[in-house]
C-alpha positions as a Markdown table, in Angstrom:
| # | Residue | x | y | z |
|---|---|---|---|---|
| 1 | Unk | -25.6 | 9.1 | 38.8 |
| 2 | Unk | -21.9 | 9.6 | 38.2 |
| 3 | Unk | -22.0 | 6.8 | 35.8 |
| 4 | Unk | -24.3 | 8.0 | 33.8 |
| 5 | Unk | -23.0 | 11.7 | 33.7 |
| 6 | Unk | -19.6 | 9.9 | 32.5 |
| 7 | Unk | -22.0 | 8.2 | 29.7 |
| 8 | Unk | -23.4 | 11.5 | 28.7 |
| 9 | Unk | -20.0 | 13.1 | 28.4 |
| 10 | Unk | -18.0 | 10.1 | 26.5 |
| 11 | Unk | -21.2 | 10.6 | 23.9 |
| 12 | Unk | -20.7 | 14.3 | 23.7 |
| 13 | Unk | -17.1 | 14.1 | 23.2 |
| 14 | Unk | -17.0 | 11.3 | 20.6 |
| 15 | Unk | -20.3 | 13.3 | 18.9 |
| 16 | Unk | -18.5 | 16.2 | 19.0 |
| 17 | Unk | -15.3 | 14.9 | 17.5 |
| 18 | Unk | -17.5 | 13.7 | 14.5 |
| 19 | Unk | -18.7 | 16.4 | 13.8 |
| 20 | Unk | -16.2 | 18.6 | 13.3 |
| 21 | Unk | -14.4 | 16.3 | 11.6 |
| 22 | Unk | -17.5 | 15.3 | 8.8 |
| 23 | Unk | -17.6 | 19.5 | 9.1 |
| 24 | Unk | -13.9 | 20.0 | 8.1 |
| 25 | Unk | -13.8 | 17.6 | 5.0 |
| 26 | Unk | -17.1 | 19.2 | 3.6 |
| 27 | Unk | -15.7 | 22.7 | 3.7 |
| 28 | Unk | -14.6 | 24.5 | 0.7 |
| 29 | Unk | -11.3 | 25.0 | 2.2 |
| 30 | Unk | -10.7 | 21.3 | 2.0 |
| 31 | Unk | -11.5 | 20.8 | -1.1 |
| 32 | Unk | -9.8 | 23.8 | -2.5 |
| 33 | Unk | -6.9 | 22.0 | -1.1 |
| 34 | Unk | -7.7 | 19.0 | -2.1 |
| 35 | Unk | -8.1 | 19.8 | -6.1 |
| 36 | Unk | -5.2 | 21.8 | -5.7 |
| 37 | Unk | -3.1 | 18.5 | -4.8 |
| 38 | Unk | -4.6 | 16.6 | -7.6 |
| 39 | Unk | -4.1 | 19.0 | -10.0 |
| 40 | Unk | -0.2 | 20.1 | -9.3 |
| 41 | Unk | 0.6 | 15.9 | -9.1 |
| 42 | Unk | 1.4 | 15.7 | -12.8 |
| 43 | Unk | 3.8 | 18.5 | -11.8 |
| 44 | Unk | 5.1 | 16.9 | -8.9 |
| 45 | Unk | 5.6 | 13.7 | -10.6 |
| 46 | Unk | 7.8 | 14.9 | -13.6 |
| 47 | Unk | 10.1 | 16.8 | -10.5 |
| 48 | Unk | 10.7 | 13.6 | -9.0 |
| 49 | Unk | 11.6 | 11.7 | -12.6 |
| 50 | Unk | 14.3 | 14.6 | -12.8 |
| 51 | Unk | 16.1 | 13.5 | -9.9 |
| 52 | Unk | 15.7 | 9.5 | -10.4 |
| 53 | Unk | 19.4 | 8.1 | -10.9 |
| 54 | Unk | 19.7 | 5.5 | -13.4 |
| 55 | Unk | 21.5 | 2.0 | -13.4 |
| 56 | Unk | 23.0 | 0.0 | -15.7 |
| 57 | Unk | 21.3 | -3.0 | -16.9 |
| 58 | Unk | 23.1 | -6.5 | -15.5 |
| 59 | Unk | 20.9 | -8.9 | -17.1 |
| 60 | Unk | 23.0 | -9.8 | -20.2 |
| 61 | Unk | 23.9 | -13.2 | -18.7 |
| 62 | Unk | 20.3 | -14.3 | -16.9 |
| 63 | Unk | 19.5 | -16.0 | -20.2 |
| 64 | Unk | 22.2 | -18.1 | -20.3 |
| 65 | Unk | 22.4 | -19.1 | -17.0 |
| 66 | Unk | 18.5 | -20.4 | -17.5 |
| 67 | Unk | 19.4 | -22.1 | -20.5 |
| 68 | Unk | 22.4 | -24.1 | -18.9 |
| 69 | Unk | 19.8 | -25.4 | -16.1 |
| 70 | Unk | 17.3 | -25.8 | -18.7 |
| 71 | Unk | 17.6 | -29.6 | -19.0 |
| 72 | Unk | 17.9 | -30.2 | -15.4 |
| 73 | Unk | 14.8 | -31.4 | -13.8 |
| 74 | Unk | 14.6 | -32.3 | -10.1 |
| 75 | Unk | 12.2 | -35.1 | -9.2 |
| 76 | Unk | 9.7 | -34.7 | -6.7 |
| 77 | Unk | 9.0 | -37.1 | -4.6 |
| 78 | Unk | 5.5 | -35.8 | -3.7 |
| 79 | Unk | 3.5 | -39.1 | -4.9 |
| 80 | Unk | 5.6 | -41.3 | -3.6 |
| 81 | Unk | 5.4 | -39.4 | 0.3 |
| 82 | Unk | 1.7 | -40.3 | -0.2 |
| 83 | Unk | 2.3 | -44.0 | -1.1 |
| 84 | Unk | 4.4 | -44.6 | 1.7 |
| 85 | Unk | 2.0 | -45.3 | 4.6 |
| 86 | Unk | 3.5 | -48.3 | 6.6 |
């Protein structure tokens, strides 16, 4: 008997919680909020861009660097692992 009245409860509070939730995000009040958010983000955005700092660039000598190992080519030994079965 006690087991089932635990049952019956666990259902109710899990039903329960469900419900209000489902009832929360289809109130007006939500999405009043919610178009609100979406709307001001544009806002929000160009705020944040005010206070982004800036760095220097440091790629001047990345292409150089490439182009010295440019003519280097390792060798991989990948066919010959698979020859190798003594």
């Amino acid at each position: 008997m006690l087991k089932e009245i635990k049952y019956i409860f666990f259902f109710l509070i899990i039903s329960l919680f469900f419900f209000v939730t489902f009832k929360y995000y289809i109130s007006d009040k939500h999405e009043k909020k919610y178009f609100r958010s979406i709307n001001n983000l544009e806002e929000i955005i160009n705020e944040k861009k005010k206070n982004l700092i800036l760095l220097e660039s440091n790629t001047e000598n990345i292409k150089l660097f490439i182009d010295e190992n440019k003519n280097q080519k390792k060798k991989f030994n990948f066919w010959n692992l698979l020859k190798n079965e003594d």
